[in-house]
N, C-alpha and C positions, 0 to 999 in steps of 0.2 A: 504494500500500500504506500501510496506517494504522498506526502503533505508536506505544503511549499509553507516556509518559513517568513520572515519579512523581507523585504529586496532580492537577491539573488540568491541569497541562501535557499535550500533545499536538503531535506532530510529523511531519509527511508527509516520510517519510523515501524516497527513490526508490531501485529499485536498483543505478543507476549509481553512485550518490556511493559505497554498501559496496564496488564493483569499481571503486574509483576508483584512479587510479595510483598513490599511497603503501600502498593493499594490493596490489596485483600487484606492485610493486617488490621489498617485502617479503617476501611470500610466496617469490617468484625468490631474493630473496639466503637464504634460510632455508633454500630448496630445494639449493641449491648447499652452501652451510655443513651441511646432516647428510650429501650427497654425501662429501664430502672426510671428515668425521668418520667415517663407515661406511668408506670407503674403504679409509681404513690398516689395518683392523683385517681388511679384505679381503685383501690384498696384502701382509700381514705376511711369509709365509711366500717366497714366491714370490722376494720383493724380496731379503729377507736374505739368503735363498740365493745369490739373481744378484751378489753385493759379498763371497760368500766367506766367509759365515755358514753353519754347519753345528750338527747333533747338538744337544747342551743346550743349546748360547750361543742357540738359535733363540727359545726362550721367553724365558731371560736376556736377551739382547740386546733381544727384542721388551716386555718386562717396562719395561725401562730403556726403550725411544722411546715409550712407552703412558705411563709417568710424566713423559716429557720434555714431551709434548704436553699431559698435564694439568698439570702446573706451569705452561706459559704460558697454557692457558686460565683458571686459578685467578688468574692474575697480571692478568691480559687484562679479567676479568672486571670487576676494580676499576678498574683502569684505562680503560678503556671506559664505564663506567657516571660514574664522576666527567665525563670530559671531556663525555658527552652531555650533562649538568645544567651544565657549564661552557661549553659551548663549542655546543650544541644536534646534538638528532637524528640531521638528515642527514650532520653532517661525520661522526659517527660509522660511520654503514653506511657512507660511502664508505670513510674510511680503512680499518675490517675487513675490506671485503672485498677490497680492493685490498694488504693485507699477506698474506692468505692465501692471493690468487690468483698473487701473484708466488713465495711459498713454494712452492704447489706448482708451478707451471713450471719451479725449480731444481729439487725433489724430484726428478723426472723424470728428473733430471741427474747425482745424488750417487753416488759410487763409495765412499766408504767412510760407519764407522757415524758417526763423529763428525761429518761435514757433515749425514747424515740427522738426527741427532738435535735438531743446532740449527737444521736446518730445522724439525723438526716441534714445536719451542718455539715458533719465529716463527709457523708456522702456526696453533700453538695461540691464540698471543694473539690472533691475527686473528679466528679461529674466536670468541672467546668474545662479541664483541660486536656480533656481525648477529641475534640471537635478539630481546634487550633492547632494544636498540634500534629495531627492526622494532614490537616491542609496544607501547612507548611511543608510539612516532609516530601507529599505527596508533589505540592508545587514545585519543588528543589530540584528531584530525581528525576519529572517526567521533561522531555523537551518540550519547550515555550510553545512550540506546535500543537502540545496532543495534550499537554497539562488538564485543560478541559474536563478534556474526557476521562482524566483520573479522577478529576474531585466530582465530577459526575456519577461516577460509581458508586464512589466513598458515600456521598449524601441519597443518592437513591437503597442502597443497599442500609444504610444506617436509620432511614427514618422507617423500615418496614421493622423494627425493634418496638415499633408501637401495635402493628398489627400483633406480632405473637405475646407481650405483655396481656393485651388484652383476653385472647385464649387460655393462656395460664392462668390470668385472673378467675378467670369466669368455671377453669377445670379443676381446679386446685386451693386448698386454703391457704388465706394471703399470708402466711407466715412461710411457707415453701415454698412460691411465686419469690417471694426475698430471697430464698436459698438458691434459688435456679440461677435468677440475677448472678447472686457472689459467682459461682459454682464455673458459670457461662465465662464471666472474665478473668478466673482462674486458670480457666484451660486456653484462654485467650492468650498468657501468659508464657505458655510455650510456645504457640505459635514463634512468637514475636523475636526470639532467641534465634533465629536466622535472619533476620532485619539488620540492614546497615544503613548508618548513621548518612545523612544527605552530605555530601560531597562540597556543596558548597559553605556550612556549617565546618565543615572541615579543613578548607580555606582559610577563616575566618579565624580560628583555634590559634593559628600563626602570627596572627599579627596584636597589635598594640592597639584595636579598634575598641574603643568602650560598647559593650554589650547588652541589651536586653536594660536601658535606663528608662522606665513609665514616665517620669518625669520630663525626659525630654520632647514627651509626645505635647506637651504642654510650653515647651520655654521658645517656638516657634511657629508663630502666624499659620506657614506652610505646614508643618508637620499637625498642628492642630487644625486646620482646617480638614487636612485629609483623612484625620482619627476621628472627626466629629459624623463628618460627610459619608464615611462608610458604615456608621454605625446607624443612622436617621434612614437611608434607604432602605433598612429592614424594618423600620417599625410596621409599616402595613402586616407583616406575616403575623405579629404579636396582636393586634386588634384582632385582626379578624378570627385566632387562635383563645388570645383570652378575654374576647367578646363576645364577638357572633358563637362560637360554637362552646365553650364554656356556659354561656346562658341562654345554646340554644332550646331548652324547655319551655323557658320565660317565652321567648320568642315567637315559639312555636305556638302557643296557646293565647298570644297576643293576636297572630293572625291568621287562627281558625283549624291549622293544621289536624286535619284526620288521618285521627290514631296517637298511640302515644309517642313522645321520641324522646330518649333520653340523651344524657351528653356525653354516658360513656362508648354508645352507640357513632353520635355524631362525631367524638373523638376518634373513633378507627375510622369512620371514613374519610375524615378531613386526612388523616395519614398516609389513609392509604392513597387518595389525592396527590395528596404529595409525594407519596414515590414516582410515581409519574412525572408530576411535575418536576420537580430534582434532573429526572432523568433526559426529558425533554428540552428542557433551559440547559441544561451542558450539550446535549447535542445540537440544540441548535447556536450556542457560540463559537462552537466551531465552525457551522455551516457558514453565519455570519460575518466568520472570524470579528466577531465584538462580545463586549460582555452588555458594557450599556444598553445597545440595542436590543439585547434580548428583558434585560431589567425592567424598561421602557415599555417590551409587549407584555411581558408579566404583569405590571401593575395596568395598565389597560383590562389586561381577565380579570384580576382582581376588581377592579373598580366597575365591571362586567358582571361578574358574582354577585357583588353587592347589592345591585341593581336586581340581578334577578334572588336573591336571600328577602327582600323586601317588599319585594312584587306578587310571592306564591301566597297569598292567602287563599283558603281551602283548598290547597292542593295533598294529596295523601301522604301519609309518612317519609312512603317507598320517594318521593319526589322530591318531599325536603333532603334527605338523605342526599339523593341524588346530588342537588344543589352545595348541600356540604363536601361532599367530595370534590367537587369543578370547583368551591372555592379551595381548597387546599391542591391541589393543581396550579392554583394560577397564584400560590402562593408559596409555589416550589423551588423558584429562584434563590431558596439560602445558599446550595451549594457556588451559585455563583457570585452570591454578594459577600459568602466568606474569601471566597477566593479573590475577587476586587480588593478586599482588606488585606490580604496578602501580600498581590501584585504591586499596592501602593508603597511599600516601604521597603529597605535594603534589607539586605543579611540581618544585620546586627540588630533591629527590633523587630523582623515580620513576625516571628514567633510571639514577641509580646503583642502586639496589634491582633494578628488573626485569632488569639484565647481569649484576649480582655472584648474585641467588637464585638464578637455571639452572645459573650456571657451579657455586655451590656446592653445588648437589645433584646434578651427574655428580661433582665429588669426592668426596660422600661415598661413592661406588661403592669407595674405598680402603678405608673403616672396614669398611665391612658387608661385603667381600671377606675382609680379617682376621680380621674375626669367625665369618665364614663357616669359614674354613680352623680356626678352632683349636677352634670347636666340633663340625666333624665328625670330628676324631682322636679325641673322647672321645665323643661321641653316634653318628655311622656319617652317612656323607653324608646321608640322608634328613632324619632326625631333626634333625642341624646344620641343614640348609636351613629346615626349616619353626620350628628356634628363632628365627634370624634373621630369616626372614620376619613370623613374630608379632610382633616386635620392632618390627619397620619398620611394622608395623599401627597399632598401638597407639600409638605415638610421632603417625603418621599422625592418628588419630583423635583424640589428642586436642588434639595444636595444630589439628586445623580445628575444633574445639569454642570453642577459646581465640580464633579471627580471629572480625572482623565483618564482615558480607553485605555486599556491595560493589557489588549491580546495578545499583541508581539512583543511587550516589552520583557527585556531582558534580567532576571533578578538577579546576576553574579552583580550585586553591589552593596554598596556600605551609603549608610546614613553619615552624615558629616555632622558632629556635633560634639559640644563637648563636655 
C-alpha cells in the first residue's frame, strides 16, 4: 500500500507496522480504562445499596464517588502527562494501569463508603493516564502518514470497553464486574513487556531539553493558546454524554417517548455510537489528509443529532435509542481531537498535553452540568439543554478555527522554553 507523505516525500507504509504491538497494547489498555470508567456509573446503584446506602444519600453518596473519581483523574491527568515527558511512555501505561487494576480488585472488596470512595480516587488517577499516553506513543512510532489510523484503532477498539462493562454488569454481581476490570488489566500487563519505548522519546533522553514542565503550558500566549484550544473543541462530546444521555429518562418523558428508556441502556448505545464514530473520523482524516476538516463534519452531526434528540416527541423507545446512538457517532471524533493535542506540541510536553487535554475535558462535564441545572429552572429542561448545548458549539467552533492543521506535521521536535 502506497501513502504519499507531504511534498515529495513518499513512504511504503505496510499494514503490519499500523497493527503493530504498541497499537494493540494500547488500544487493550484504553479498552479496559472506559470498561472500569462506564462501569461505576453502571453499578452505582446496585453497589450502594449492597454497603447500606438507601433513599436520597443514593445520588448524594453516588454524586460525592463520581467527584471523588474525577478529582483523581483531574489530579492523575497532570500527573501522568509530566512523568510520561519525564520519565517516557511506557512507564507510564504501565504504572496507570497497574494503579487502576489493583483499585478495582479492592473495589470488589469495600464495605463501606469511605474505603469506596478513596478507592475510586486511586482509580481515578490510574484511569487518567492510559488514554494520553497510548496516543503519544502510538503518535511517535507510526509514520506522520498513517499515524491516523493508529489512534483510530486505539479509540474505536477502546470505547467498545463500555459495551462489555455493560454485559458484565447486567451478568454478574457488581462486586466481580470490579474483579474482571483488575483481573483484565493485569493480564494487560504482560502483554505490554514486548513494547518499546517511542524512539523519539529516546532522542530526547540525550539531551539537556527540560521535560514534561505543566507550567510552561501556561508562561506563553502560544503554548496556552494551543492547551486551551485543544481542550474546548471537545466539550461538545461531554454535553451531549453528561447531558442528553445521562438525563436521557428526564428527556424522554419530557417529550412523550413510548416505552420506557433508561440511561444505562442509552449509555451503551451512545458507545456503541461511538465506536463507529472513533473509527470513521480517523479514516476519514486520512482520506482528507486533515484533522480539522473532519472535527468541523463531526460537530455539524453532532449539532444534527441534537436537532433530531429534540425533534422525536412520540416516537418509540427502539427510535430514541436509535437517535442516541447517531448522537455518539457524531461525537466520535475524540480519537482525533486527542490526537490534534498531541500533534500540537514537541517531544518534550506532548505527553503532558495529550493526559492533562482528555482528563480536562471529562471535567468540564462539572461546569456544563451546573450550567445545565440553573439554566433549566429559568428556561424549562428543553430550552436549558439546547442553551448549553449552543454554548458548547460555538466555544467548539471557534477554538478549532483558532488551532493549526496538524496532518503532515512532523513531531521529531522540542518545545523551546525555559
Amino acid at each position: 500500500m502506497q501513502y504519499e507523505s507531504n511534498g515529495n516525500e513518499q513512504a511504503r507504509i505496510p499494514l503490519r507496522s499500523i497493527l503493530g504491538l504498541p497499537v494493540i497494547v494500547a488500544a487493550l489498555g484504553y479498552f479496559v480504562d472506559i470498561y472500569d470508567l462506564v462501569l461505576f456509573s453502571i453499578v452505582r446503584v446496585p453497589s450502594l445499596k449492597s454497603i447500606g446506602i438507601s433513599g436520597q444519600e443514593l445520588i448524594d453518596k453516588g454524586v460525592y464517588l463520581l467527584n471523588m473519581q474525577m478529582a483523581g483523574m483531574l489530579l492523575g491527568g497532570i500527573l501522568w502527562g509530566v512523568l510520561g515527558d519525564r520519565k517516557g511512555r511506557l512507564k507510564i501505561m504501565f504504572g496507570s494501569i497497574f494503579l487502576y487494576s489493583i483499585a478495582n480488585l479492592a473495589n470488589g472488596m469495600v464495605s463501606t463508603i469511605d474505603a469506596y470512595a478513596v478507592l475510586r480516587f486511586i482509580a481515578g488517577v490510574g484511569l487518567a493516564g492510559e488514554l494520553g499516553a497510548g496516543i503519544t506513543l502510538v503518535s511517535e512510532v507510526l509514520h506522520k502518514s498513517v499515524r491516523g489510523y493508529g489512534t483510530m484503532i486505539v479509540a474505536s477498539v477502546g470505547v467498545s470497553g463500555a459495551i462489555l462493562a455493560n454485559f458484565v454488569a447486567k451478568g454478574f454481581e457488581w462486586r466481580t464486574a470490579f474483579v474482571i476490570g483488575g483481573l483484565l488489566g493485569l493480564l494487560l500487563l504482560i502483554l505490554r513487556i514486548s513494547v518499546t519505548e517511542s524512539g523519539m522519546f529516546k532522542g530526547m533522553e540525550g539531551t539537556d531539553k527540560p521535560r514534561g514542565n505543566f507550567l510552561a503550558l501556561f508562561t506563553s500566549s502560544d503554548r496556552f493558546s494551543r492547551f486551551i484550544n485543544s481542550i474546548l473543541i471537545g466539550i461538545p462530546t461531554w454535553f451531549v454524554v453528561g447531558v442528553l444521555i445521562t438525563f436521557s429518562p428526564e428527556f424522554a418523558k419530557m417529550l412523550d417517548i413510548q416505552g420506557a428508556v433508561s440511561a444505562g441502556n442509552a449509555v451503551m448505545f451512545c458507545y456503541l455510537g461511538l465506536v463507529f464514530g472513533d473509527f470513521a473520523s480517523g479514516f476519514l482524516s486520512q482520506l482528507l489528509k486533515s484533522r480539522k476538516k473532519v472535527v468541523l463534519i463531526f460537530l455539524g452531526l453532532t449539532m444534527a443529532g441534537i436537532g433530531a434528540y429534540f425533534t422525536s416527541r412520540g416516537v418509540s423507545s427502539a427510535t430514541f435509542y436509535g437517535i442516541c446512538t447517531f448522537l455518539g457517532f457524531a461525537s466520535g471524533y475524540w480519537a482525533i481531537f486527542v490526537t490534534i493535542a498531541a500533534e500540537q506540541f514537541g517531544t518534550n510536553l506532548r505527553a503532558t498535553v495529550a493526559t492533562t487535554v482528555p482528563n480536562f475535558v471529562r471535567g468540564m462535564v462539572v461546569p456544563i452540568t451546573i450550567m445545565f441545572q440553573l439554566l433549566r429552572k429559568g428556561l424549562g429542561l428543553q430550552q436549558g439543554a439546547l442553551s448549553v448545548g449552543a454554548i458548547c458549539m460555538a466555544v467548539a467552533l471557534f477554538s478549532l478555527w483558532r488551532l493549526q492543521e496538524t496532518f503532515h506535521k512532523d513531531l521529531d521536535y522540542f518545545e523551546e522554553y525555559l
